[in-house]
Structures are given as C-alpha cells and as structure tokens.
N, C-alpha and C positions, 0 to 999 in steps of 0.2 A: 135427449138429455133430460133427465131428471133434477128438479130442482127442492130443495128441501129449507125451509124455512123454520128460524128458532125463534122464541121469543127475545129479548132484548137481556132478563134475567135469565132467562136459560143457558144463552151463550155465555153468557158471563160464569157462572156457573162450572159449564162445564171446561172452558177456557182456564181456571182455578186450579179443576181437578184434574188437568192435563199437567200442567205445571209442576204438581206437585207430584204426579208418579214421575214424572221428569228429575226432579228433584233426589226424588226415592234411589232411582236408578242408577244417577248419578255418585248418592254416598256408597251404592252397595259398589260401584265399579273401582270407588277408591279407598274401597276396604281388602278388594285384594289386591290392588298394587302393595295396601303396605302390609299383607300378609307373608311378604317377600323377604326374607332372615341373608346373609351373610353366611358362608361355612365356618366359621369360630362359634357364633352363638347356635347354631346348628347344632355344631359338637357340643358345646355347653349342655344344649337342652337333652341330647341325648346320653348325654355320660361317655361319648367317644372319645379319645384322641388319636386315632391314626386314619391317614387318606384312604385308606385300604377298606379299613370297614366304611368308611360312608358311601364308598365307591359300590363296595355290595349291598351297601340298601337300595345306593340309585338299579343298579344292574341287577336288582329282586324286584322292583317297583314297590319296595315298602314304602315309600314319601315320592313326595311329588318334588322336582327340580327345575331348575331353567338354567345353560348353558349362556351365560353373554360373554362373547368374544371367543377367545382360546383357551383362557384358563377362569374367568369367573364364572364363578356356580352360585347360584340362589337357592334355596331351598323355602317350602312352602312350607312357612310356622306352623299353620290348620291341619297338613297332613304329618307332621310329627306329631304333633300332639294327639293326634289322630290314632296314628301309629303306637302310642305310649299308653293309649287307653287301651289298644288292642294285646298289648303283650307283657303288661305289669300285671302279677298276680293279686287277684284279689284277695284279701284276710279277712 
C-alpha cells in the first residue's frame, strides 16, 4: 500500500478545486435538461406547422428528439438552431 501525504493547505486547496469542477459539471448537466423545447415551440422556431414535416426532420436526423411516453416528443433547442444555422442562406 502506498501512502501519500499532503500538506494541510494543499489539501485544502485542492478539496476547493474539486468542488468547483463539481460545481462546473453540475450547471453544464442542467443546461441540457433545459435545452429540451415542447413540439409547438419546436414548430414556432422552425416556421413549421404540420406533424408530418417534423416527423421528417426526426426520420432525416436533422434535430436531435427525445420520445417520453407514447406521444410526447421533446425536441433539442441547440440542435434546431443548429440546424437553422446550417440551412438559412446566407446574404
């Protein structure tokens, strides 16, 4: 067994800076739960209104989804917009 010894400020120290990538990791985790849109604002953001077309973005993998239950669809804000950067012409 190997034993490893810190100083009393070092621990501390490094005890801090564990915390806070802890911290870090944590807001980045619950930045994408709420990067998670509804299919109305969905539609909104992309100028859609029929089930049909958003069904062929899901079934082209243009945006990212999430299925909960039978009929709720989530759709990922970051990959629409994503999506909107890749297929508006630019002037």
């Amino acid at each position: 067994m190997e034993i490893i010894v810190f100083e009393k400020e070092t621990y501390w120290k490094m005890q801090t800076e564990l915390m806070q990538m802890f911290q870090k990791a944590l807001k980045e985790a619950n930045k994408e739960e709420d990067d998670w849109i509804p299919t109305e604002k969905a539609k909104a953001l992309l100028g859609v209104k029929s089930k049909s077309k958003m069904q062929e973005l899901r079934d082209n993998d243009c945006i990212k989804f999430s299925k909960l239950g039978k009929k709720t669809i989530m759709y990922s804000h970051k990959s629409i917009l994503d999506f909107l950067k890749r297929n508006i012409p630019k002037y």
